[in-house]
N, C-alpha and C positions, 0 to 999 in steps of 0.2 A: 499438321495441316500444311499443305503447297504452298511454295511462293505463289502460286496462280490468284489462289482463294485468299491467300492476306490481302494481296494487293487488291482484287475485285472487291473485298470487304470493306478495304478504304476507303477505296472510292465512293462505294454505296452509303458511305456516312460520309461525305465532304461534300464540297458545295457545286460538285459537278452532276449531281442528282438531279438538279432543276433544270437542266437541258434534257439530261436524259430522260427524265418524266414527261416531259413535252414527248418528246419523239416516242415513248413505248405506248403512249395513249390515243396514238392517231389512229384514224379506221375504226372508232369506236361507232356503231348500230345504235340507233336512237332504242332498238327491244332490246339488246344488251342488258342483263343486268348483274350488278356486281354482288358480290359477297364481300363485305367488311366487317374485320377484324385485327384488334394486336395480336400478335404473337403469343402462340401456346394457350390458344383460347377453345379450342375444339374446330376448326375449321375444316382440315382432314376429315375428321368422322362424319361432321354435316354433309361434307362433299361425296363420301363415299355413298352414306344411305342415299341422296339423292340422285347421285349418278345413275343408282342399278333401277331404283324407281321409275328415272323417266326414259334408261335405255332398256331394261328388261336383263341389264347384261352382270354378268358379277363382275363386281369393284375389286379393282385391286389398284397399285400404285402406278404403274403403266401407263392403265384403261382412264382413270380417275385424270392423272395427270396430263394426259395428252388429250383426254375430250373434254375439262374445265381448265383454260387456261390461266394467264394473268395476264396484267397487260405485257405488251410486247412481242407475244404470241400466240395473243389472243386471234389470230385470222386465219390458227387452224383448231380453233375450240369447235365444237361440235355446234351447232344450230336446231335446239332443243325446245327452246320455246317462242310461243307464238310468235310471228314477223321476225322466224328466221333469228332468234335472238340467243347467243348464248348466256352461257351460266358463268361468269367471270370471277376471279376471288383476288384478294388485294391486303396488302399487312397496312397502305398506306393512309392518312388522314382522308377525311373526304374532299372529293372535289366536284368541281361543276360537271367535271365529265360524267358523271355519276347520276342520269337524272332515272333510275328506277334502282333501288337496293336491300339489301338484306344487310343487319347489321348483328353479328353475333358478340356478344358479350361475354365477358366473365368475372367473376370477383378477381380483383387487383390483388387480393393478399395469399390468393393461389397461384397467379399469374407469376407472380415476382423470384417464387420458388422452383417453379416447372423453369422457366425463362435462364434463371441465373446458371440451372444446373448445365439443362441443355446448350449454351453457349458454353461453359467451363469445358465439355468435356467434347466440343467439335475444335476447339484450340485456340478461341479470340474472345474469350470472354474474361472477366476479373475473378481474381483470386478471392480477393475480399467483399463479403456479404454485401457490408456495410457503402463500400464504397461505389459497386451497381446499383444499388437501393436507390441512394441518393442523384446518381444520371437519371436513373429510369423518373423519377419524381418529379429532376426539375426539366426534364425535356432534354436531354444532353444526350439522347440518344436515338436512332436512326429512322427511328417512328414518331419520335417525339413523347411526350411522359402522356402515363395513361389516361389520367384525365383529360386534357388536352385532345387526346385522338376520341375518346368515347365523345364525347359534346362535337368534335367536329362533325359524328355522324347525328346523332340524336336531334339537333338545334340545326340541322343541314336546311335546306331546302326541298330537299326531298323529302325529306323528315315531316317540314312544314305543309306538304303537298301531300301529306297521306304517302308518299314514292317509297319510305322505307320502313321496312318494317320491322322491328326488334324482338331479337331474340336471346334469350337465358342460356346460357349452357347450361346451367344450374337446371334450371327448367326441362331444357328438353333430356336432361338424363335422367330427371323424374318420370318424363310421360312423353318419350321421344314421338310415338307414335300421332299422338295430335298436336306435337309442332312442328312435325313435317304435315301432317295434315293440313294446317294454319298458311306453312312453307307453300304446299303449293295450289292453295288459291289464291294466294299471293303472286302469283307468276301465272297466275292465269289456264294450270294444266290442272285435269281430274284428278279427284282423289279418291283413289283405287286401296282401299284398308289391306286387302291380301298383300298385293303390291309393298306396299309400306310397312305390316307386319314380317313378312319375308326380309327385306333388308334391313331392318332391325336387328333382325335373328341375325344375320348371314354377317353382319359388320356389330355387332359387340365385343370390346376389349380383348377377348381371346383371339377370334376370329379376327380383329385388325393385326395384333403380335404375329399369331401365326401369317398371314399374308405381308406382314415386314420380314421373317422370316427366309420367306421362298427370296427373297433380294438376294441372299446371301448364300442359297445354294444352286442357282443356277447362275455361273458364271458370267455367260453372253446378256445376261439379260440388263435391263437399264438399272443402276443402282440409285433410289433414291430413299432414306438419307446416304449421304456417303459413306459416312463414318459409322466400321462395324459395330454392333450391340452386345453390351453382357448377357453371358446366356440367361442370368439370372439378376432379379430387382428391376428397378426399370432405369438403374443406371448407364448410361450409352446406347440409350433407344429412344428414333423419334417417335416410337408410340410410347409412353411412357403408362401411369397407371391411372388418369385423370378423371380423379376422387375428386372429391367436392367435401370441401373445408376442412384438408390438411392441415392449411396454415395453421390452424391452434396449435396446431401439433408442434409444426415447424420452427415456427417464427418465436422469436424472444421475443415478451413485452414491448421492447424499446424499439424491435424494427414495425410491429403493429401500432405502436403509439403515432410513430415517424409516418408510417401510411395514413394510419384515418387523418393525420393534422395535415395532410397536403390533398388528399385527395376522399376524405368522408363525404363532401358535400355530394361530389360525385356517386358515391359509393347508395347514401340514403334515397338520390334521385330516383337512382336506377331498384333502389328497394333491398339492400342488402345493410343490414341491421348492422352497428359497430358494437365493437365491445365492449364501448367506458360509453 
């Protein structure tokens, strides 16, 4: 990785984040509404099915990234829904700026493994399991630990206001098609089944790989992730292969035991069973 990227990496965990949170939030649209999530929670793929949904357009990383922004560049996102509102997405806790949201969820003991890998292999992440395990839990890290950011959205005010609404990734990989159903009358746009079964089809796991893919053989084009992928596993891909409940697989007893005692409360809230 660049000096450019260490250094902006720095930054974005130090305590110069709080001014610049202020200023990437300004010009937020009272129809605005946000998508929130931690990291490596399925957000990309929500983004993609909804993209083609409410433009008619096919998704790809470009089309996706440049018409759903975050903040800071949120004032060239597309204006998709009602009162001119976009579709906004965000890694960050909730905030007041936040008064209408979607909040996507995932189990914490899938998260910890997609998360650890994916930073290990963009150049700034920790060597040892063990020792990410332990930031990400007690909040030592740039989102804050997972518990911590889930209850920021959950227990929000928005939340409290009927404003957000939650979603499973678990869930919608079950039966994507009625929780984007769910997704958008929630946001106030028709729910069109063709529509919805079509971007299904067209953005399922292969279908996103291959269109991470085309990144990497068209030169000119915008690269995002940056960092090339193995042509095979889903090691050094930001599309990776996001299975739902690996972690048995993964995880030693001792790093599952360490998750559900810091953060099961969380975990049973949201409905996701422990293992002891």
């Amino acid at each position: 990785m660049g000096a450019y990227r260490r250094i902006r990496y720095r930054v974005s965990t130090s305590k110069l984040r709080v001014p610049a949170l202020w200023l990437r939030h300004r010009g937020l649209r009272s129809s605005d509404v946000f998508l929130g999530s931690y990291p490596r929670s399925g957000s990309t793929w929500l983004r993609f099915n909804l993209f083609e949904i409410l433009t008619g357009r096919p998704a790809d990383f470009a089309s996706v990234n440049g018409g759903m922004r975050g903040p800071g560049t949120h004032y060239w996102g597309l204006p998709l829904l009602p009162g001119a509102g976009r579709f906004l997405s965000t890694h960050e806790p909730y905030r007041a700026d936040y008064r209408k949201a979607v909040y996507l969820v995932r189990d914490i003991r899938d998260v910890v493994s997609s998360e650890f890998l994916y930073e290990k292999e963009r150049g700034f992440g920790f060597e040892d399991f063990g020792e990410y395990l332990s930031q990400m839990l007690h909040g030592r890290r740039k989102y804050g630990s997972w518990q911590q950011h889930v209850r920021s959205w959950i227990h929000s005010d928005a939340a409290r206001n009927g404003n957000c609404l939650l979603i499973r990734y678990e869930d919608m990989r079950q039966n994507p098609e009625m929780i984007l159903g769910n997704l958008l009358e929630f946001l106030g746009k028709p729910v069109d089944s063709v529509a919805i079964r079509r971007a299904v089809a067209n953005n399922a796991l292969e279908q996103m790989r291959a269109k991470e893919d085309v990144l990497y053989s068209e030169p000119n084009q915008m690269r995002f992730p940056e960092l090339p992928h193995s042509p095979a596993g889903g090691e050094g891909r930001f599309v990776r292969k996001g299975l739902v409940g690996t972690w048995r697989e993964q995880l030693s007893q001792e790093s599952i035991s360490v998750i559900e005692k810091c953060a099961g409360t969380t975990l049973v809230e949201l409905g996701y069973p422990l293992s002891s």
